[in-house]
Structure formats: C-alpha cells, structure tokens
N, C-alpha and C positions, 0 to 999 in steps of 0.2 A: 325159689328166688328169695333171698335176703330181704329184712327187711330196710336196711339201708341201701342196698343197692334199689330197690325196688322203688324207695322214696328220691333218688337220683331223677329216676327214667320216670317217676311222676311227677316232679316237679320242674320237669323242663318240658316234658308234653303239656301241660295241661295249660301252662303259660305262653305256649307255641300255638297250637291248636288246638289238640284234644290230649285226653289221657284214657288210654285203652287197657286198661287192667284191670283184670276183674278180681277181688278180693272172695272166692268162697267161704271167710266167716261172715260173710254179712247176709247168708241168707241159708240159716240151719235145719230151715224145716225142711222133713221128706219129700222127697217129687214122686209123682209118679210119671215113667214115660209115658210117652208120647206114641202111640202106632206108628211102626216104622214107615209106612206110606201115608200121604194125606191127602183129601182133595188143596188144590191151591198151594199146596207147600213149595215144589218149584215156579219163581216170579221172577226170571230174568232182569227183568224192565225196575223191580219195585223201586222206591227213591226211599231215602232217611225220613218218618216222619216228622211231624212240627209239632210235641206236645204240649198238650195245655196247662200253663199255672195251677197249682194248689193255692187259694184265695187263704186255705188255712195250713199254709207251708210253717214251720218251726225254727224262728230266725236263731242264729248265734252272733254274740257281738263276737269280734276278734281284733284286739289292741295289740300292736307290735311293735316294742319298744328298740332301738337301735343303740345300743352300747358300747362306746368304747371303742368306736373304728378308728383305724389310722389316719380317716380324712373324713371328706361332705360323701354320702349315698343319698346323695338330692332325688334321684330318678326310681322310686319304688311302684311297681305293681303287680297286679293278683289278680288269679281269676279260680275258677272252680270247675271241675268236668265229672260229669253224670253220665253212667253207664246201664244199661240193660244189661241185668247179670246172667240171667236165663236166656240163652239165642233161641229156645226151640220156641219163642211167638213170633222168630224172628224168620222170614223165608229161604229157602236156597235160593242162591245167585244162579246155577243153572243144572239141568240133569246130569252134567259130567262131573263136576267139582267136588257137590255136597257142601261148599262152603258156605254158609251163612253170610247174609248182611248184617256188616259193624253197625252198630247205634251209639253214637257219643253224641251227649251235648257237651259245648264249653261258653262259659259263662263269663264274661268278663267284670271284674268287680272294682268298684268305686273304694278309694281310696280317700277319707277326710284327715290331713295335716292336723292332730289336736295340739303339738307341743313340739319340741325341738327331738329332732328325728323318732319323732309317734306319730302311731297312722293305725286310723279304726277303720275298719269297715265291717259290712252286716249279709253273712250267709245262712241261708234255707237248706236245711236238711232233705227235708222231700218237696224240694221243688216243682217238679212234674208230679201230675196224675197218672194213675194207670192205664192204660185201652190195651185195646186189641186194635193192632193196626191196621193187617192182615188176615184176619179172621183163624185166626192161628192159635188162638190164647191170649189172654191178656199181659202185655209186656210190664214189668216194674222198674219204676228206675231207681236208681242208690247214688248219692254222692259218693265220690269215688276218693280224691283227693282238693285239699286248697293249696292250691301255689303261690309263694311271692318273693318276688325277686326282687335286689335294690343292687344299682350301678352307680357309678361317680358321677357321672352327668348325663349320660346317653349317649356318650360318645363313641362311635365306632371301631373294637377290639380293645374294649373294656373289661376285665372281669365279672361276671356275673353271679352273683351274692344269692344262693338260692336256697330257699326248702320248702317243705310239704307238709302239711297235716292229715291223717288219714281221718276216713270219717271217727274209727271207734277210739280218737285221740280227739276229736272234735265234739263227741258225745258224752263223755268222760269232763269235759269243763277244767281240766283241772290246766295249773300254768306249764306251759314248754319253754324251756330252753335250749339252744343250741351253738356249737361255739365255730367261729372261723379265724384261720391264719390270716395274718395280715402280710404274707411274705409275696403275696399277688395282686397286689394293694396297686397303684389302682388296674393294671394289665398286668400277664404274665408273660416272664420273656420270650418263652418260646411258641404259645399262642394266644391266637387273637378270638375274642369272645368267650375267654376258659369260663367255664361251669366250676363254679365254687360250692358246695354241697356241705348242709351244717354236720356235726358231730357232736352229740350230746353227750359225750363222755371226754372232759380235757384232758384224762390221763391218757386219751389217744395220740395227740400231740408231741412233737419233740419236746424234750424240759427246755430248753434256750429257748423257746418259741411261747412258752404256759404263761408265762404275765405278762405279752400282748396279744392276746387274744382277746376277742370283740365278739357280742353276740347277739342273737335276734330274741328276745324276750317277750312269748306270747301270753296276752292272758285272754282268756274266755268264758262267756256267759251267754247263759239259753236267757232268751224273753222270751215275753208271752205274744202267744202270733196277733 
C-alpha cells in the first residue's frame, strides 16, 4: 500500500470509527512464534477489551492552521485510532476461520479555536498500557494515525477537507503541510460527501489550479507527560 493512498483510508476511518491498519515499522524487534496450538487460543464468545490509561502517556501539542481556503471551514474535527499490532495476544474467533479478533481503539479529540481558522488540540502517544487480555501474551498498543477533517458548515453533501498524521510523522515533531484544490469548494458536482485528501507536493496539481490552493498547516510539539 502507498503511502498516500494508505493516508486516504486512514483518515476517513479513524474519523468514522476506527482505523485498522497496522503499520509493521512501528514494531522492529524480533518475535518469536507462538506454538502453533495453545490452551484458550480459540474464544468464540471473546469481546474487545477496555484498556486502561497510561497516567504517564507522552502528550503532543498539534496546531492546525487553515490557509487560504476559498471560504469559512467553520466545522473541524479529529480524533485518533490505536491498534494492537501483534494479533497473536489476540484469540481466534472460532476453530474453522483461524481469524483473529480486531482490536481498535478510536479516540475522539477535543478541538480548542485559538485564532482565526487555528485549532490545537493535545494527543498521547501510548495511551493504553499493555495486558494480557486473554492470557495469550501481552497485547501492545501503538497509535496508528490522527485525523482531521474541516467542512463549510456541517451541512449535508459537503466536501470533506481531510488528512492524517502517521505516528512516525507525529514523533518526528517536525512542521506538515499539505495542499487542496479549491475546485470542490464547498460540494462537488457529482458527489455528495466527496473525500477531499491533502497532497504535499503542489507540483501535483494542474498549473491553472497552483495559486488557489489552500492548505492545512500542522505544527507539533512533545511536552512533558
């Protein structure tokens, strides 16, 4: 998977309900398997656990400055989705399948107005703690991606103005930009609720379209937990 395509399908998941993709550079160390049979490893029945806060989780501030749009993007919000990257603490669903139960958290995140279309808000790297849910291993979790989307008013078959931070863009502190057409400004003609997805490269764009482009400008910083 691309990495812009991949930042699509996680910034509209994760702002929906959850984001289910699991990133393999975010966990380099060697594994050792697992014994192919386990006691308790198929649990039909099991549910998603409820993990508990890290009291010393590792906040980042994230300021998103809105520039240069065609009109008002009054209606902005964000949230964040956490994944268990390793399924084998995870059980099988049943003797036939072999398929694992999903674990996603999604987090919905608070949004403070500081200035004329700027908006902070404050996410936790390792939110959850580890366990063992299922006596399976101890499950880790990893922030996966942050989404934020901003619409014209919230009005229904609006364009929707979106992108994604991945964690090791979110670890890295350093500033994001990313550019949008304004040619779908505030709906697009032929659909309702179009996914608008940033592009950090404006020589992507048509040249007629490159000086009105508008853009989401993140800046970020770790504090101290």
């Amino acid at each position: 998977m691309t990495r812009p395509f991949a930042r699509m399908l996680l910034a509209g998941a994760v702002l929906a309900t959850a984001a289910a993709c699991a990133n393999p550079a975010m966990d380099d160390a060697p594994r050792e398997p697992y014994p192919p049979e386990r006691p308790n490893e198929t649990q039909p029945g099991a549910k998603p656990p409820v993990p508990r806060r890290n009291p010393k989780a590792v906040p980042y501030q994230i300021t998103l400055r809105i520039e240069n749009a065609p009109g008002p993007l009054n209606v902005v919000t964000a949230g964040v989705s956490y994944d268990v990257l390793d399924d084998r603490c995870l059980p099988r669903r049943g003797t036939m399948s072999g398929v694992r139960l999903q674990v996603t958290q999604s987090v919905p995140l608070t949004l403070t107005r500081i200035g004329p279309d700027t908006y902070r808000t404050v996410v936790h790297d390792d939110l959850f703690l580890p366990d063992d849910y299922y006596g399976l291993g101890v499950c880790k979790w990893a922030l996966i991606t942050v989404g934020f989307r901003a619409v014209p008013t919230g009005a229904a078959g609006e364009t929707r103005y979106t992108e994604a931070i991945f964690r090791e863009d979110l670890i890295k502190a350093a500033p994001i930009r990313v550019f949008f057409s304004p040619t779908r400004y505030p709906r697009a003609a032929a659909f309702a609720d179009y996914p608008e997805f940033g592009e950090a490269d404006p020589t992507k764009f048509r040249l007629e379209y490159r000086a009105r482009l508008f853009s989401f400008a993140f800046d970020i910083e770790r504090l101290e937990p």
